[in-house]
N, C-alpha and C positions, 0 to 999 in steps of 0.2 A: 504494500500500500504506500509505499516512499514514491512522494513526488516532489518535487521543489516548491516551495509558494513563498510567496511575497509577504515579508517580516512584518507585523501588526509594527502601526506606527503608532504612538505613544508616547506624552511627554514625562522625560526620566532625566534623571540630574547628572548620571553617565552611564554609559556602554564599555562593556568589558568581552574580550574577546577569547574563545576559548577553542582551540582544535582540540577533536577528540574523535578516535577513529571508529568505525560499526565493533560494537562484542567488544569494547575496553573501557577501561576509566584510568582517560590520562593521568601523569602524576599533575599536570597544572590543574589539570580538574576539582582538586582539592583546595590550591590558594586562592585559584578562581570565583571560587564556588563561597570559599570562608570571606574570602572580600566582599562580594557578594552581599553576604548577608550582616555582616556585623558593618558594611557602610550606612551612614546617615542619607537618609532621602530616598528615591526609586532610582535603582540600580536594573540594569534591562542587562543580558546574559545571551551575544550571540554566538551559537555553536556552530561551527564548523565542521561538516562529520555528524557524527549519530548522538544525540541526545537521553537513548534509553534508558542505561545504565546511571546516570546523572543524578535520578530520582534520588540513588543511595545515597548516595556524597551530601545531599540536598538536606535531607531527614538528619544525617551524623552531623552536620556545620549547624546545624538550623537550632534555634535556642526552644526549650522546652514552652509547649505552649504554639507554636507555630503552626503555620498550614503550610504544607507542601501538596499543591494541585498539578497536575497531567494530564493531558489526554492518554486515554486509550481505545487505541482499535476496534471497532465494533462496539463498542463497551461505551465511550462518554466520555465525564470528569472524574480520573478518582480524586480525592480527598483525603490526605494524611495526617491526621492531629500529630504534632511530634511530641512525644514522650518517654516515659523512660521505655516502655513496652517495644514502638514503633523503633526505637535508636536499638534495642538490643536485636531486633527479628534484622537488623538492616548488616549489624554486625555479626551476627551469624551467616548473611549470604556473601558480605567479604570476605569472612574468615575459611569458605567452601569458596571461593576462585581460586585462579593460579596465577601468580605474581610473576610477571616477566619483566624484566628490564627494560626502558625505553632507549631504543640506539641512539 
């Protein structure tokens, strides 16, 4: 269902750029991701590459109390209250990848 579309425009106080390739989670993804969120104001996050896996990164930087929303597929909006719960299930599917080095 990948098709290219034209980025929702939206006034944000800055844009942060992220490569990240299909089936990974860069290592920038993390500072990207933590800048992100502990910046003051609306912070807008454009990826380059595959987005999917990002959710996790999103849920672990994100401060208790937060919402982390996506689309999905057939499916809609999910909606992830971040807690202590959502941070440990998200740390268990880290802890199940396999860690390769980026060249």
């Amino acid at each position: 269902m990948r098709e290219p579309i034209e980025p929702l425009e939206f006034k944000v106080d800055r844009t942060l750029m992220l490569t990240n390739p299909a089936g990974t989670i860069a290592d920038d993804s993390w500072r990207v991701i933590g800048e992100a969120v502990n910046s003051n104001g609306l912070v807008k996050v454009l990826v380059d590459g595959e987005e999917d896996l990002l959710t996790i990164v999103a849920v672990l930087m994100a401060p208790e109390n937060s919402l982390v929303i996506y689309g999905q597929p057939n499916e809609g909006i999910v909606v992830i209250r971040v807690d202590g719960e959502a941070k440990n299930r998200m740390r268990e599917i880290i802890n199940r990848m396999e860690c390769k080095p980026e060249s």
